[in-house]
Residue frames as a rotation matrix with the C-alpha (Angstrom) as fourth column:
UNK 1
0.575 0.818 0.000 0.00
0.818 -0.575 0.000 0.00
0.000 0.000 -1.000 0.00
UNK 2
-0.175 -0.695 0.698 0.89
0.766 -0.541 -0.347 3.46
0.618 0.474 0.627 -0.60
UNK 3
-0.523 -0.293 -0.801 1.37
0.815 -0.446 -0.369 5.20
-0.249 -0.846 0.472 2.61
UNK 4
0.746 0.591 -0.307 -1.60
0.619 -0.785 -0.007 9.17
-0.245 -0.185 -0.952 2.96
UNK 5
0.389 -0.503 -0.772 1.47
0.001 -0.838 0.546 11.13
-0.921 -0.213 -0.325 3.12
UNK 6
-0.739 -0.529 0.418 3.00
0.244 0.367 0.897 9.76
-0.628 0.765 -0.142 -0.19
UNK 7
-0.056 0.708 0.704 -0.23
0.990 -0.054 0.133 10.51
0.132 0.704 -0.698 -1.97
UNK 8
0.893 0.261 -0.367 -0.49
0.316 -0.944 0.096 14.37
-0.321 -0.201 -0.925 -0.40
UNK 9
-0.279 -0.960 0.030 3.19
0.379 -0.082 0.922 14.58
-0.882 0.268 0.387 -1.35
UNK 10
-0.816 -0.420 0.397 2.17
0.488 -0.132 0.863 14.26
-0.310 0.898 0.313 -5.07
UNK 11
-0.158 0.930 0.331 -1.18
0.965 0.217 -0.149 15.95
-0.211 0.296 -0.932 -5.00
UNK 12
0.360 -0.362 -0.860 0.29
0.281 -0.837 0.470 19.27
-0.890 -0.411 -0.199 -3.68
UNK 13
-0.619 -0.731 -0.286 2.54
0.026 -0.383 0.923 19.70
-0.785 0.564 0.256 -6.33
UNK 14
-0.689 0.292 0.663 -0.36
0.723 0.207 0.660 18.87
0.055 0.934 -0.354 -9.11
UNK 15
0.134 0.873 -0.470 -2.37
0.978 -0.194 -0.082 21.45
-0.163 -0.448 -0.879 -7.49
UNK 16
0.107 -0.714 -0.691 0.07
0.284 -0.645 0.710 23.57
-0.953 -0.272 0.133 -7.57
UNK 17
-0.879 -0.438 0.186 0.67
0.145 0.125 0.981 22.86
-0.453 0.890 -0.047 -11.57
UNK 18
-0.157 0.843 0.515 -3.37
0.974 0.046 0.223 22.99
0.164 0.536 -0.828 -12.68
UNK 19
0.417 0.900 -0.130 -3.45
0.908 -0.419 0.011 26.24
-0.044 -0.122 -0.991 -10.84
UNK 20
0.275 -0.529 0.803 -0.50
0.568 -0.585 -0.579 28.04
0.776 0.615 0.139 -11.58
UNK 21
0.486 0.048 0.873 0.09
-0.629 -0.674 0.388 29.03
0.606 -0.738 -0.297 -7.91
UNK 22
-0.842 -0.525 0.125 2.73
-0.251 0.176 -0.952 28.45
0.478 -0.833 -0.280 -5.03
UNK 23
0.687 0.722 -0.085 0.92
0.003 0.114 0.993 26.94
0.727 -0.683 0.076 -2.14
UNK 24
-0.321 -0.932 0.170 4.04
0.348 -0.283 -0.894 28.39
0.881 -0.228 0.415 -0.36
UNK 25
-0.907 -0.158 0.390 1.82
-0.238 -0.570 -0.786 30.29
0.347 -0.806 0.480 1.68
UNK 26
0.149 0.985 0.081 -1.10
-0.571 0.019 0.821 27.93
0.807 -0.169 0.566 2.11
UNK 27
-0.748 -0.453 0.486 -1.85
-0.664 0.494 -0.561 25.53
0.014 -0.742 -0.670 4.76
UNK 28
-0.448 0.536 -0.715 -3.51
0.212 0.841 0.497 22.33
0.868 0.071 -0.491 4.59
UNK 29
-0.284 0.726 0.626 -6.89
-0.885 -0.450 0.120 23.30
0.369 -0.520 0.770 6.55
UNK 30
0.811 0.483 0.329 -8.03
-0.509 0.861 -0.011 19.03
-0.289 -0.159 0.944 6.31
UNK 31
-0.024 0.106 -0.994 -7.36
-0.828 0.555 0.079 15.86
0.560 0.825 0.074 5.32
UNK 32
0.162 0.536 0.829 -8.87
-0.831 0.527 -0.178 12.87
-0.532 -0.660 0.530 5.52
UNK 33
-0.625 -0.360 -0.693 -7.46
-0.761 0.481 0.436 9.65
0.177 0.799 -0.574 4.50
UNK 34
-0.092 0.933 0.347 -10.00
-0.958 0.012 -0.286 7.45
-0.271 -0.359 0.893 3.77
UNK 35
0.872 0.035 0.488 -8.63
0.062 0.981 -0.182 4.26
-0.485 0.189 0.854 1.89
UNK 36
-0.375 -0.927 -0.016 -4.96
-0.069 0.011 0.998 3.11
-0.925 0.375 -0.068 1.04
UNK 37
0.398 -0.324 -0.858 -3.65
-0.849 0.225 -0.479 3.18
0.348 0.919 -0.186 -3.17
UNK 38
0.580 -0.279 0.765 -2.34
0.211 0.959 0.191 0.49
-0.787 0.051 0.615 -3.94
UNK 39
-0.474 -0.761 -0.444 0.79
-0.263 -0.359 0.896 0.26
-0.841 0.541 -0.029 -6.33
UNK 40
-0.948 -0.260 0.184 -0.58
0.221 -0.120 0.968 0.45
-0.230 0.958 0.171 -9.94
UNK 41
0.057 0.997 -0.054 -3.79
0.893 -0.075 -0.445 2.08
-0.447 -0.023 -0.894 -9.21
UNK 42
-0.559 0.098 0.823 -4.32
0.522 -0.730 0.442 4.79
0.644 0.676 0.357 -11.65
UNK 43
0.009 0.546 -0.838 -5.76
0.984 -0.155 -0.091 7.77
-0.180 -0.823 -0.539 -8.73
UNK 44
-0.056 0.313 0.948 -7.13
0.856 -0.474 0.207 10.85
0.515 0.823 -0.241 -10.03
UNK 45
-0.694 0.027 -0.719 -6.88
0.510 -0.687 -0.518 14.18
-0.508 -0.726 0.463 -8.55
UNK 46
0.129 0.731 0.670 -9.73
0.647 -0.574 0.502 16.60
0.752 0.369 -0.547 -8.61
UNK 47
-0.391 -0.312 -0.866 -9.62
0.897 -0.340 -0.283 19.90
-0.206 -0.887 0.412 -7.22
UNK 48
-0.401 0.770 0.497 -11.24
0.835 0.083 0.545 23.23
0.378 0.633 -0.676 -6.92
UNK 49
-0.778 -0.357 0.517 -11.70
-0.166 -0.677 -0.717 26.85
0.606 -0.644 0.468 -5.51
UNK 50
-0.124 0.896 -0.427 -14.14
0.986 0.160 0.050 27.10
0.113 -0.415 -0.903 -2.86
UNK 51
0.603 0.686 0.407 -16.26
0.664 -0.714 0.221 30.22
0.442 0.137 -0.886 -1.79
UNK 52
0.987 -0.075 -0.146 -14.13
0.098 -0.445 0.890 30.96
-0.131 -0.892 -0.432 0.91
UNK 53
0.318 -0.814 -0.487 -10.74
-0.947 -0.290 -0.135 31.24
-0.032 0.504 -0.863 -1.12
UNK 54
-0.349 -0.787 0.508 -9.28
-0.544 0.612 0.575 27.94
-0.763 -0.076 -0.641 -0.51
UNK 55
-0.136 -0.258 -0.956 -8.76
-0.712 0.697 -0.087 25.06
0.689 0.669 -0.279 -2.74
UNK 56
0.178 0.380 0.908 -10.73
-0.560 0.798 -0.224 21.85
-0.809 -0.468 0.355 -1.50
UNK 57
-0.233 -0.550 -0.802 -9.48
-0.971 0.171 0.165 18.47
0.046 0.817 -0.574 -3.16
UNK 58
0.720 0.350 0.600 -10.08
-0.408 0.912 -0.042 14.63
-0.562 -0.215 0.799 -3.61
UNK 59
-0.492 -0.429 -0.757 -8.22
-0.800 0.567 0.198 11.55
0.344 0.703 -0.622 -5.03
UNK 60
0.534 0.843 0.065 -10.10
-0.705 0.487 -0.515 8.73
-0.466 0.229 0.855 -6.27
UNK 61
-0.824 -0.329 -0.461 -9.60
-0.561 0.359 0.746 5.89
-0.080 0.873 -0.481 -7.70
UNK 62
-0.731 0.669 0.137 -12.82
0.599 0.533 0.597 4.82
0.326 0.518 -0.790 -9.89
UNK 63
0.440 0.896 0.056 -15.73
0.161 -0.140 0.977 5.58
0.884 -0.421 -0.206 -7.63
UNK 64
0.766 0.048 -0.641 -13.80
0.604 0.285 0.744 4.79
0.218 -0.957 0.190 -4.21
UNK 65
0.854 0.082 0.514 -12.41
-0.163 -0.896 0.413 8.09
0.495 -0.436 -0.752 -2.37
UNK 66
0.127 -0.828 -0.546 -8.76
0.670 0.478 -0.568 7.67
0.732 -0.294 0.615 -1.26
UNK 67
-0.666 -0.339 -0.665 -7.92
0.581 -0.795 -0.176 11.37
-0.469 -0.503 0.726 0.52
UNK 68
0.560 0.455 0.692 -10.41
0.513 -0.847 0.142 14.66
0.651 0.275 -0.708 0.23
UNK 69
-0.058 -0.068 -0.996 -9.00
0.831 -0.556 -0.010 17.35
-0.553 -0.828 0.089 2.02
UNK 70
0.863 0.490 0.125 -8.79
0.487 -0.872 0.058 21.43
0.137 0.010 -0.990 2.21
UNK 71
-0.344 -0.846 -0.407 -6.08
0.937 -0.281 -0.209 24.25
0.062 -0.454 0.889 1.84
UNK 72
0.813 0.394 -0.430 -6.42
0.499 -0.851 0.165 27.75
-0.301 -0.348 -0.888 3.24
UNK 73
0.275 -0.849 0.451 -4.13
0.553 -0.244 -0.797 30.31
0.787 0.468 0.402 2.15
UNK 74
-0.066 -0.333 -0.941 -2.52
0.998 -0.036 -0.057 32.38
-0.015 -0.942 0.334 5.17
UNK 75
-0.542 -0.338 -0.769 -2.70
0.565 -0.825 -0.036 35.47
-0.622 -0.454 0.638 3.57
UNK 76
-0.258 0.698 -0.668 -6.33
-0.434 -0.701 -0.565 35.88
-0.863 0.144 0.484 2.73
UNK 77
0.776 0.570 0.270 -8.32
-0.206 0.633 -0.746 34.63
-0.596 0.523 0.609 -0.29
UNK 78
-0.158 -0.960 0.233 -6.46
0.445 0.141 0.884 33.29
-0.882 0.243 0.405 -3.05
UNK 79
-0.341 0.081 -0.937 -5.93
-0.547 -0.827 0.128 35.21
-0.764 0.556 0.326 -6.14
UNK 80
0.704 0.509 0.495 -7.30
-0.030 0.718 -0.695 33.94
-0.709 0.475 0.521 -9.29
């Protein structure tokens, strides 16, 4: 199995790449690991602003919810 932290490791950085923004100054607000990857599971990130500036996220694989969590930025909404 593929260790929560190993998956937030590489989600960060795609989050980081879809939205064109440092998360230098965010901070992980959640997360909630909810079921281990497994090695050659194909696990999708989805992310997304919310109302409240931050950037709320999930990985999946298929149907079945690996990690959702939330980042907050420290200094106020985030920019678009």
């Amino acid at each position: 199995m593929i260790p929560g932290a190993v998956l937030l490791a590489v989600t960060l950085p795609a989050i980081e790449e879809g939205l064109g923004v440092s998360l230098s100054s965010w901070r992980l607000r959640s997360a909630k690991f909810l079921a281990p990857a497994r090695p050659g599971d194909h696990v999708t990130i989805e992310f997304a602003r919310s109302a409240d500036g931050g950037i709320r996220f999930a990985c999946a694989v298929g149907q079945r919810t690996l990690l959702k969590g939330e980042l907050q930025c420290n200094t106020g909404p985030a920019e678009a």
